[in-house]
N, C-alpha and C positions, 0 to 999 in steps of 0.2 A: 504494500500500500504506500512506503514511505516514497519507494521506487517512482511509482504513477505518478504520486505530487510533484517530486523534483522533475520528473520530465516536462507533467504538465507545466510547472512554472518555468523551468527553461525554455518552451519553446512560446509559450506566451510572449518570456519576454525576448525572447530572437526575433519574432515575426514582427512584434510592436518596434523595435529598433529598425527592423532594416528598410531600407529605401527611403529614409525620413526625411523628406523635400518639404521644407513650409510651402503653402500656394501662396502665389502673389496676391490674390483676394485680400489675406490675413495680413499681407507686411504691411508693416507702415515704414516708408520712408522718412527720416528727420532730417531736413535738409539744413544746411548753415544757417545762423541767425545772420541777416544782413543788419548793419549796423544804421539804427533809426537815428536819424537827424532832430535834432531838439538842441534848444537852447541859441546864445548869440556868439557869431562869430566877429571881428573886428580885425579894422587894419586904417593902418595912418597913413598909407598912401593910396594911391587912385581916387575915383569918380564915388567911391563909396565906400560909406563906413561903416557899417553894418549889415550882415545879414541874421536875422534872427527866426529861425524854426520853428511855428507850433503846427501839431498837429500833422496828418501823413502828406500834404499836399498845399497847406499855406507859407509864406516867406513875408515878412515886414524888412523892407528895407528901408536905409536911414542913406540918405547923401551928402555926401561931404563938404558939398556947399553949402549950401542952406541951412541944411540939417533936420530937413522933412522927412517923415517919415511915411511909407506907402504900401498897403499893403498888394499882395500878388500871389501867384502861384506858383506850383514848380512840380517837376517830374524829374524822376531818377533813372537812368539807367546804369546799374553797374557802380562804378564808381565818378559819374558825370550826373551831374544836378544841370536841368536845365530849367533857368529862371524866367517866366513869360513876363515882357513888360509892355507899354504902349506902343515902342519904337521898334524893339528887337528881341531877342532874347538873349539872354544870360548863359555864359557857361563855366560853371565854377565844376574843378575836379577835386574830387577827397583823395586827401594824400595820407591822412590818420584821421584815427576819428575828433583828433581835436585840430587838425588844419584843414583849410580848403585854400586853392590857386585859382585864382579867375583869369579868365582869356575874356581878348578885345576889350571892351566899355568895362567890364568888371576885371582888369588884370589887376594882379597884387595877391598876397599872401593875406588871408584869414586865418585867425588865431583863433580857439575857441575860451571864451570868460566865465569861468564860475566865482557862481556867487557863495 
């Protein structure tokens, strides 16, 4: 009798082991966290001094003239923020998560400020 058990549990657990493929159905892939934009960025030279992130798709910027501030919108691809304005658009690139580089009208180094 002890015999029959030990088989029966070896082969239970043989057949329960072999070929064990999870289905794609069950997987869950976790893909990287991309790094969410928040908070203000700054810089003392160029057209502009501020860019400031709320939210997945608003930008408030502040211009270095005047020192109005405006709000606008923006999309991400990758590491390129691109910023819609009246005139053109923006294209600031993340370099870290606390710098960004602007090309054309927004060239200059951003820095990111905590408070």
């Amino acid at each position: 009798m002890k015999t029959k058990s030990l088989l029966l549990i070896l082969l239970v657990g043989f057949v329960s082991c072999k070929d064990f493929k999870p289905s794609k159905e069950n997987t869950i892939l976790i893909e990287p966290k991309e790094h969410v934009l928040e908070g203000t960025y700054v810089s003392n030279d160029g057209l502009y001094k501020s860019f400031t992130f709320k939210g997945s798709s608003t930008v408030v910027i502040k211009d270095n003239i005047f020192g109005f501030d405006f709000a606008s919108s923006y999309e991400r691809d990758g590491n390129l923020i691109r910023v819609r304005t009246d005139q053109s658009d923006l294209l600031l690139e993340i370099v870290t998560p606390d710098s960004l580089v602007g090309e054309g009208f927004a060239k200059g180094s951003f820095k990111k400020v905590y408070n």
